[in-house]
C-alpha positions as CSV (number, residue, x, y, z in Angstrom):
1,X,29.0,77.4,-45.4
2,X,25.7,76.3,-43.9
3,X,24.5,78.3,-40.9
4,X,25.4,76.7,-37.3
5,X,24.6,77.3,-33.7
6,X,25.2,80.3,-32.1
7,X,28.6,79.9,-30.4
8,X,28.3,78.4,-26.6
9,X,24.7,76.9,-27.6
10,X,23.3,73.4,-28.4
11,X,21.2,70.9,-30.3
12,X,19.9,68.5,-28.0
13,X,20.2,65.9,-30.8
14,X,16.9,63.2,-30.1
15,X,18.6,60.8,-27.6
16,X,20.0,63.7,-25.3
17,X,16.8,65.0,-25.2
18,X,15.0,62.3,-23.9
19,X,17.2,62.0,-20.9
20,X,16.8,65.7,-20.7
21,X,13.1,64.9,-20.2
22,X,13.8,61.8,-18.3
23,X,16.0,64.2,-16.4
24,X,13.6,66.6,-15.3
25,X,10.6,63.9,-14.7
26,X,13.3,62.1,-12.2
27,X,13.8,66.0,-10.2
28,X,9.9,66.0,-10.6
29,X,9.5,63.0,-8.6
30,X,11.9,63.4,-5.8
31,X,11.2,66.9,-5.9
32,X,7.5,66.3,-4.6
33,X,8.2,63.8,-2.6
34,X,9.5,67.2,-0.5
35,X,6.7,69.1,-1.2
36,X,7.7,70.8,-4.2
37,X,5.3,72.0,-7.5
38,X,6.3,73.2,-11.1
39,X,6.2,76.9,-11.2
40,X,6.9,78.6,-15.2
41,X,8.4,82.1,-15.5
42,X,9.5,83.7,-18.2
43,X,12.5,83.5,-20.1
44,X,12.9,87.4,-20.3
45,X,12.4,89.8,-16.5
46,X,13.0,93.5,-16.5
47,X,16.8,94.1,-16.1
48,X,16.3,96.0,-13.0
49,X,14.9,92.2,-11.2
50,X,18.7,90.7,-12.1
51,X,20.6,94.2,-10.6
52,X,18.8,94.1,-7.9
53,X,18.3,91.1,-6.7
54,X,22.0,89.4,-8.0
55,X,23.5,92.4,-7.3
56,X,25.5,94.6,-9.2
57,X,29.1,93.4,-7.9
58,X,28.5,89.6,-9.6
59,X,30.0,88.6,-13.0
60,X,26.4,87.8,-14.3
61,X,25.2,91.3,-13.7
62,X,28.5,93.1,-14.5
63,X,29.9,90.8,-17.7
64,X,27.1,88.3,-18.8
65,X,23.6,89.5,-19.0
66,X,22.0,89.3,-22.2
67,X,19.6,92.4,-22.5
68,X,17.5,92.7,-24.9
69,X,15.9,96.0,-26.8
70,X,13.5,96.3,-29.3
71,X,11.7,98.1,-31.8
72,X,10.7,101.5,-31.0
73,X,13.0,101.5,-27.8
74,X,16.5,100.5,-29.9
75,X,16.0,103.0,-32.1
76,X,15.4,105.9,-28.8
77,X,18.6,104.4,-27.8
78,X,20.4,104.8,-30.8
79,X,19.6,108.3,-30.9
80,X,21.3,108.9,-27.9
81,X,17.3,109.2,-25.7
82,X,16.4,107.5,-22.6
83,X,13.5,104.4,-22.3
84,X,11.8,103.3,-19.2
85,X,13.2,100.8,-16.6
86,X,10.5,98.5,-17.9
87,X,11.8,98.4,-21.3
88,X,15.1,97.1,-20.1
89,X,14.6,93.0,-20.4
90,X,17.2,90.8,-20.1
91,X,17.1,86.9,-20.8
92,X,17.7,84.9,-17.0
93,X,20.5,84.5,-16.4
94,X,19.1,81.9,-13.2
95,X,16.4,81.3,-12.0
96,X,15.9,82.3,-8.4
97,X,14.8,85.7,-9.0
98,X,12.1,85.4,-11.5
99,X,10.8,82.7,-9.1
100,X,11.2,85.2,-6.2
101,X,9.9,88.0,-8.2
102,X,6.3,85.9,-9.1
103,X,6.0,84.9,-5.4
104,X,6.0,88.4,-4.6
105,X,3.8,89.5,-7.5
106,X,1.0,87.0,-6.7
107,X,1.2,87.2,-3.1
108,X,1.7,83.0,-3.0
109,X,3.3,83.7,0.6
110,X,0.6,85.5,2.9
111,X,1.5,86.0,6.1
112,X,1.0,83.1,8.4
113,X,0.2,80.7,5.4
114,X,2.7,77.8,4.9
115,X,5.8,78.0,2.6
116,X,5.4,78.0,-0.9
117,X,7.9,75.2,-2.1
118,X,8.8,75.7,-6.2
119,X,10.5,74.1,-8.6
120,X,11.1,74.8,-12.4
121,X,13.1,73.7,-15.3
122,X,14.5,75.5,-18.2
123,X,16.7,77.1,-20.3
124,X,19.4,79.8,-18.5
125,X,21.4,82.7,-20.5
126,X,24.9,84.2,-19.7
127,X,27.3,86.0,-22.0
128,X,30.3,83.6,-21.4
129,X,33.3,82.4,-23.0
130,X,32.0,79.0,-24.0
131,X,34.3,76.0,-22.3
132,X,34.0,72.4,-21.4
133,X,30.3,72.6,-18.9
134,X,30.0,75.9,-19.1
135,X,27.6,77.3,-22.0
136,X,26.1,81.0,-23.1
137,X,22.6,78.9,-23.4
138,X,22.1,75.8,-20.6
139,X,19.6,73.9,-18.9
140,X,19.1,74.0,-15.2
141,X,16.8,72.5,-12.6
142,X,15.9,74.6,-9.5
143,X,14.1,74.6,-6.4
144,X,13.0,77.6,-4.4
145,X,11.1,77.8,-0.7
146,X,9.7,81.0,0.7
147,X,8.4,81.4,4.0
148,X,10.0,79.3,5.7
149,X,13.7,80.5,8.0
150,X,13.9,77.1,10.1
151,X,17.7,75.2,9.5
152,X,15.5,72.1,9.0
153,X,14.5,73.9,5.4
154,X,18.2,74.2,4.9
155,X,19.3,70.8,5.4
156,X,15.9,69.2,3.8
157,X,17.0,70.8,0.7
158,X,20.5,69.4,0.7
159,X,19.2,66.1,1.1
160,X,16.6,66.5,-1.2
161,X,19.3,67.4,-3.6
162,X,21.7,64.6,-2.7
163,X,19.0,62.1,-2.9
164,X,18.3,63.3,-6.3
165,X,22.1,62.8,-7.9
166,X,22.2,59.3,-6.7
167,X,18.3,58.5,-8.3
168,X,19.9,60.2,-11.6
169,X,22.6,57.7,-11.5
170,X,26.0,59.7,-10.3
171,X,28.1,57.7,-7.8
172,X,27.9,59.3,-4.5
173,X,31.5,58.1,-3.8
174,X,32.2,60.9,-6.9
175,X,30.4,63.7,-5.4
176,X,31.7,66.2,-2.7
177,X,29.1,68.6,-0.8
178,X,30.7,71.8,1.0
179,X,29.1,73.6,2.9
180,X,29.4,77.4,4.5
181,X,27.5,80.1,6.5
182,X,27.6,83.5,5.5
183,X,26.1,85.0,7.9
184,X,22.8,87.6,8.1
185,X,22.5,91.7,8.1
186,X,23.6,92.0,11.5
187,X,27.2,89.6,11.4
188,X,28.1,90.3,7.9
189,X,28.5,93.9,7.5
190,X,31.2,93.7,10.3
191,X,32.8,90.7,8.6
192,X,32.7,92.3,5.3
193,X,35.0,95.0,6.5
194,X,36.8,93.2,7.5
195,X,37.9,91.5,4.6
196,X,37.5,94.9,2.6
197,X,40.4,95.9,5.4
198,X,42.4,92.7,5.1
199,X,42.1,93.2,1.0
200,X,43.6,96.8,1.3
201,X,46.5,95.5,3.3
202,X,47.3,93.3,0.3
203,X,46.1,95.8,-2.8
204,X,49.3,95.2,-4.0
205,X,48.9,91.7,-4.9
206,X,45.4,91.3,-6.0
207,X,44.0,92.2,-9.2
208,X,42.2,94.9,-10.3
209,X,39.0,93.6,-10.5
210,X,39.2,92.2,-6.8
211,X,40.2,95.7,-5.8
212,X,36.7,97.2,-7.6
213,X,35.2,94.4,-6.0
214,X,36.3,95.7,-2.4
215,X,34.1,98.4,-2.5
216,X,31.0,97.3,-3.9
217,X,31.4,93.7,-2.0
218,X,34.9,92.7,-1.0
219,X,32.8,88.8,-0.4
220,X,33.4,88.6,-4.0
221,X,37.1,87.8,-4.1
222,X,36.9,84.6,-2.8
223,X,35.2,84.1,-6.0
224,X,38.5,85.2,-8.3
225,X,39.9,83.1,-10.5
226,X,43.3,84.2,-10.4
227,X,45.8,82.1,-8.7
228,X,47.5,84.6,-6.9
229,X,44.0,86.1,-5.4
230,X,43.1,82.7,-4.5
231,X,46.7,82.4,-2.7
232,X,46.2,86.1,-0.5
233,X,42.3,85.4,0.1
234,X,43.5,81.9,1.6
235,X,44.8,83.9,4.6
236,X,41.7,86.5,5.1
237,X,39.3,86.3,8.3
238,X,36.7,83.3,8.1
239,X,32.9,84.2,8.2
240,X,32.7,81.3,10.7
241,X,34.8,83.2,12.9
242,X,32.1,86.1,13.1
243,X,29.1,84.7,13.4
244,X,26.7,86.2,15.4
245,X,24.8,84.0,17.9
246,X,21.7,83.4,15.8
247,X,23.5,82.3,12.5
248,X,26.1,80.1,14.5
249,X,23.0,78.2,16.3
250,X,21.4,78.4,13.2
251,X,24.5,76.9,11.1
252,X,25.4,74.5,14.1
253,X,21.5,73.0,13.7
254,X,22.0,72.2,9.9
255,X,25.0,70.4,10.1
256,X,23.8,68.3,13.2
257,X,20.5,67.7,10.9
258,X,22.9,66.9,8.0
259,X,24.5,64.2,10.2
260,X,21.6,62.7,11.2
261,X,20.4,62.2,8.2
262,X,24.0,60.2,7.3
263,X,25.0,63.3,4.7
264,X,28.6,63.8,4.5
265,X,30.4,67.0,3.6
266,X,33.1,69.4,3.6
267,X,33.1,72.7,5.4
268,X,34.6,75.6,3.6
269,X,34.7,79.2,4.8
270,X,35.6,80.8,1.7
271,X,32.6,79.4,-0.2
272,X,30.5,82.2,-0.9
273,X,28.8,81.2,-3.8
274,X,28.6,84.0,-7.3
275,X,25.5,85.9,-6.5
276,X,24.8,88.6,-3.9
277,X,21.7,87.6,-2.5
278,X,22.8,84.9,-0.2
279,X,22.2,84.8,3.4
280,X,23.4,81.8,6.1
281,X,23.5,78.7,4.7
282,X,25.6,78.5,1.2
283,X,26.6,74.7,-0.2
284,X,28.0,73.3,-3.4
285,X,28.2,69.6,-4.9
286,X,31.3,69.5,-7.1
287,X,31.9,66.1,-9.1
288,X,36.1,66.2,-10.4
289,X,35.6,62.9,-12.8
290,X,35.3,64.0,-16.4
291,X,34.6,68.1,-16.0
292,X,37.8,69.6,-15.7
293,X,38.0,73.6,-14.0
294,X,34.0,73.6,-14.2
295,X,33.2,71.3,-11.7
296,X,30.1,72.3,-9.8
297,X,26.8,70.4,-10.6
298,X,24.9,72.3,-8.4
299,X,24.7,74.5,-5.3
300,X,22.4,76.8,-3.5
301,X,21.6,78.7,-0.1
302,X,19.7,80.8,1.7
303,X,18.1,84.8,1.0
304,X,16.4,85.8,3.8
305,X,16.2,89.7,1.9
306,X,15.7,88.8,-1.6
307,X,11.6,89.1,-1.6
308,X,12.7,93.1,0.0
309,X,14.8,93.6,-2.2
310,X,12.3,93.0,-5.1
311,X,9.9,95.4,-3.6
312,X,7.9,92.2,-2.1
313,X,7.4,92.1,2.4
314,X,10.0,90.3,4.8
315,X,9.8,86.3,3.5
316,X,12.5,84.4,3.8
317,X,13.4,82.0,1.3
318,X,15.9,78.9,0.2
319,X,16.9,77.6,-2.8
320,X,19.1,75.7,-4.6
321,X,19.9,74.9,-9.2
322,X,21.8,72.3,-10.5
323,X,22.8,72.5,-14.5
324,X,22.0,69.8,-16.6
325,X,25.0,69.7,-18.6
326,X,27.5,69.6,-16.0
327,X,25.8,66.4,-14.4
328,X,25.7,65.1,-18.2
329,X,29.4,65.3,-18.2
330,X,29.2,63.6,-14.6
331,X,27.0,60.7,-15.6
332,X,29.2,60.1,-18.9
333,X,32.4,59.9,-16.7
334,X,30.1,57.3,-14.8
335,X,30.0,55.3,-18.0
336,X,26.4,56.1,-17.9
337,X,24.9,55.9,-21.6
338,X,21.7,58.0,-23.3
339,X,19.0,55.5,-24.1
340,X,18.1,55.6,-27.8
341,X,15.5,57.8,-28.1
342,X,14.4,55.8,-31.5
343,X,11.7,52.8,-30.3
344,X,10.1,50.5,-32.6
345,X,8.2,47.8,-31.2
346,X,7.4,46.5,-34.8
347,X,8.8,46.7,-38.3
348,X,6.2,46.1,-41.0
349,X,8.2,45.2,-44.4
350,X,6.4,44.8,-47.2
351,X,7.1,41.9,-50.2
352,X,5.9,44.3,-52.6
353,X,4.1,47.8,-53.5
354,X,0.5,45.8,-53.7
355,X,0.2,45.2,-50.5
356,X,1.5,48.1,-49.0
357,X,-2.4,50.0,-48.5
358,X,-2.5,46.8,-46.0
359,X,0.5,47.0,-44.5
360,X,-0.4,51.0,-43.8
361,X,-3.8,49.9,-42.1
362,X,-1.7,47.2,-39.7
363,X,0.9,50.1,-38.5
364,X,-2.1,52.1,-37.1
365,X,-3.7,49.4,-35.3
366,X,-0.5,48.6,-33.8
367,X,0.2,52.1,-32.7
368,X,-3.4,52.7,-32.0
369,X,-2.8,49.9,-29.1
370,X,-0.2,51.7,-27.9
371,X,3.3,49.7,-29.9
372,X,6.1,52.2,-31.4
373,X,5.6,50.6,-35.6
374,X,7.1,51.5,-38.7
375,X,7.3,50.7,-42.4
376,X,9.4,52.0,-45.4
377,X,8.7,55.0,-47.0
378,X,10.8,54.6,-50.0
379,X,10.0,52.2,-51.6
380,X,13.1,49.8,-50.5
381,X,14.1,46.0,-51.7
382,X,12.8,43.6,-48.9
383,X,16.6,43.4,-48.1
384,X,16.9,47.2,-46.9
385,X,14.1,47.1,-45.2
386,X,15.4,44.7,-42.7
387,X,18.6,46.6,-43.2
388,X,16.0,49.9,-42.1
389,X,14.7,48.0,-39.2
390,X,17.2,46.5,-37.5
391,X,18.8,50.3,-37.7
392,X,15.7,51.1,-36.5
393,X,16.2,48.9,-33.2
394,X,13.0,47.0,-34.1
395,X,12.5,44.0,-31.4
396,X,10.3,42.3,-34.4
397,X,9.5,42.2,-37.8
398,X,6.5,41.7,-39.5
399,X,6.8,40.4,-43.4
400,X,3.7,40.7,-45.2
401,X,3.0,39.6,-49.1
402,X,0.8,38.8,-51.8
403,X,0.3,35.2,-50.4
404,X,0.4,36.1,-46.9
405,X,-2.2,38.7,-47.5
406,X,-4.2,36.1,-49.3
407,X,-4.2,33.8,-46.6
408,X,-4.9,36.9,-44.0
409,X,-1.4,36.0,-41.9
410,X,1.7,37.9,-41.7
411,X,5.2,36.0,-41.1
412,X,6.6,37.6,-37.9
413,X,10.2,37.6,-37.1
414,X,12.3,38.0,-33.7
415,X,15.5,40.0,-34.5
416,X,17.0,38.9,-31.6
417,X,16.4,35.5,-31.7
418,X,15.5,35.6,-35.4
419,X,12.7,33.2,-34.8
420,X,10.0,33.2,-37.3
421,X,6.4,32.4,-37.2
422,X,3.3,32.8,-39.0
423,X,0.7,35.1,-37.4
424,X,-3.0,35.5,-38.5
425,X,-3.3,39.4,-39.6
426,X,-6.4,39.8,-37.2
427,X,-4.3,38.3,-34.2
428,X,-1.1,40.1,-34.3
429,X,-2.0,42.8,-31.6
430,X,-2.7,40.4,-29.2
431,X,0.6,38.7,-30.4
432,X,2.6,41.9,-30.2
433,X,1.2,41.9,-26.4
C-alpha cells in the first residue's frame, strides 16, 4: 500500500491552499489596520517554555506535546542518562509562548516604550485523537500585545477579531462570542480554593482526573469533558463573584467598551479557557453550523505573568488564535466555496507539431505581460486540447496553424461565448488586455 499522511495531518490540496494564503493575507490586513506586524518563531522551543508558561496541569502539557530528541541525546536517554533542559524541544503546541518567549529574548518591550503588537501564522502540533476540527498538525492565526494592561487592549482585540470573521466571510448571525474574567494574583488564589473546597465536597462524583486536577489547579475542571463533571462544576462558586475591585472595574470597562462598539456577546463564568497562563479577560467565538462537539474558532485573553514566568520583567500582555480549519468547516456550512486555485487566462492549442516552437514563444510573452497561459505538453489531437483547456478553466483559446502562422494571426476563441476571431500574432497581448 502506498505510504499516506501521518494520522490527524493534511494535504492542503492546491485550492485549499490558496484560501489558506488568502486566509492569512485577509488577517494580515485587518490585523494592521490595529497596529499589528508579522513576527516568525520557530516551530520547535525548549520543552521547559510550554511547562512553564502553559502550565503543567493543561492537557497540552500533560497528554499532547510532541517532544522531540535526537542524535547523541536519544541515545543518553536510552541508556537510562540525563541531557540538559535545553535539549528537551518540543514542536508548539500554540503560539503565545514562543511569541512571549522572543519578546522577552530581544527586549522588543523596554520599559516605557509602546506595546509591541504581533501577529503570526503557522503550523500548531498536539498529540490528539484526530476528530472532525480537531487535528495532531493545524494551522492557526494569532495575535499577541505586550505592554500594554488597559481594558481598551482587551476589547480592541475582540473586535479586531470579530471584524476579521465577518471580512473572511462567516455570518455573524452564526457566531457566538462569550466572554469571562478570571481574575489576577490577588482575587484568584482565594477563588481557586474555593473551588478546590467545593470539588472535595463532591470527590465522589467527579472523575479522577478532575480530582488530580484539584491540586495542581482545581480552574481546570470546568474544562472536563465528562458529562457528569460538567453537571457538579455547574453549581461551583463563579469567579465573577470574587473579583477583586481592580479586575471587576477592569472587566466592567471591556464590556461597556464592547457595547459601544455594537459587539454582542455571552457572559460565562465557567469559561476559563485550556491553558494556565490566563489572567482577567478570557473570550471564545464558537460557530455550531457544520462542526459538531469542536466548535470553537477562536478565543483568547489576557497574561499579565506570562513574560515572568519565562524569566522575562513584569509586561503585561494579550492575545488571542483562531484555527484555520475550524473556520474552514464554518465557512463551508456557510455555503462558502474554495476558488480554483488553477488560472489560465489563455490556452494556446496547436494545429500541429510544426508550429509548436511558435506557439512556445507566444506563451512567454503572454505570461511575461503578466496573463496565467498554457499549451499541451503531450502532444494531444486539437480536440483534447480544447478538452485540456476548458478543464483548465481557460477564459480563451488561442488556435494557431500552419496557415495561421503563415499569415502571422492566430484564431482566438471565447469559451464562454465561444466567439471567434482572427488576431494578428504581434497584437494578441494587447488583445488579451
Amino acid at each position: 500500500m502506498a505510504i499516506q499522511a501521518p494520522e490527524g495531518t493534511k494535504d492542503l490540496l492546491p485550492d485549499e491552499a490558496l484560501f489558506w494564503t488568502k486566509f492569512k493575507a485577509c488577517a494580515a490586513d485587518v490585523f494592521g489596520r490595529y497596529g499589528y506586524v508579522p513576527i516568525e518563531t520557530p516551530i520547535i522551543e525548549q520543552t521547559e517554555l510550554f511547562v512553564r508558561g502553559i502550565g503543567e496541569a493543561t492537557d497540552v502539557v500533560s497528554k499532547e506535546m510532541f517532544t522531540a530528541v535526537s542524535g547523541e541525546n536519544l541515545k543518553k536517554l536510552i541508556d537510562g542518562g540525563a541531557i540538559k533542559a535545553k535539549s528537551r524541544l518540543s514542536m508548539r503546541p500554540e503560539g503565545t509562548a514562543g511569541v512571549v518567549r522572543a519578546v522577552v529574548q530581544h527586549d522588543l518591550v523596554p520599559q516605557g516604550a509602546a506595546p509591541a503588537k504581533l501577529m503570526y501564522a503557522g503550523q500548531m502540533f498536539r498529540a490528539e485523537r484526530p476528530q472532525k476540527g480537531r487535528q495532531r498538525q493545524f494551522n492557526q492565526i494569532g495575535v499577541e500585545c505586550l505592554g500594554a494592561e488597559e481594558p481598551t487592549v482587551d476589547a480592541e482585540a475582540i473586535v479586531m477579531l470579530m471584524r476579521f470573521y465577518r471580512e473572511i466571510g462567516i455570518p455573524e448571525a452564526d457566531t457566538r462570542l462569550i466572554i469571562n474574567s478570571m481574575g489576577c494574583e490577588k482575587c484568584r488564589p482565594a477563588y481557586r480554593d474555593m473551588v478546590r473546597a467545593y470539588m472535595n465536597e463532591h470527590a465522589d462524583e467527579l472523575c479522577e482526573t478532575c480530582m488530580t486536577r484539584a491540586e495542581i489547579n482545581p480552574l481546570r475542571a470546568f474544562d472536563c469533558k465528562n458529562v457528569r463533571c460538567a453537571a457538579v462544576m455547574e453549581s461551583a462558586p463563579k469567579i465573577t463573584d470574587h473579583l477583586c475591585d481592580d479586575c471587576r472595574t477592569h472587566y466592567e470597562t471591556v464590556k461597556t467598551l464592547l457595547d459601544g462598539a455594537g459587539v454582542t456577546y455571552v457572559e460565562d463564568s465557567k469559561l476559563v479557557r485550556g491553558l494556565d497562563y490566563y489572567t482577567r479577560t478570557v473570550f471564545e467565538v464558537q460557530v455550531d453550523n457544520g462542526m459538531g462537539s469542536q466548535n470553537a474558532i477562536g478565543g483568547g485573553g489576557r497574561y499579565d505573568k506570562l513574560a515572568e514566568e519565562v524569566g522575562g520583567r513584569p509586561t503585561p500582555g494579550l492575545g488571542f488564535a483562531l484555527g484555520y480549519e475550524r473556520c474552514v468547516l464554518a465557512l463551508q456550512a456557510a455555503g462558502v466555496e474554495f476558488e480554483r486555485a488553477q488560472r489560465c487566462d489563455l490556452f494556446v492549442a496547436c494545429v500541429d507539431d510544426s508550429v509548436r516552437m511558435r506557439a512556445f514563444g507566444l506563451l512567454q510573452e503572454c505570461r511575461d505581460a503578466g496573463f496565467a497561459a498554457e499549451m499541451d505538453h503531450q502532444h494531444r489531437s486539437l480536440k483534447s486540447q480544447f478538452k485540456l483547456a476548458d478543464k483548465l478553466g481557460a477564459a480563451r483559446v488561442a488556435v494557431l496553424g500552419p496557415d495561421e502562422l503563415t499569415a502571422g494571426q492566430v484564431k482566438v476563441r471565447d469559451m464562454t461565448s465561444h466567439e471567434e476571431e482572427l488576431v494578428a500574432l504581434a497584437d494578441l497581448v494587447a488583445h488579451l488586455g
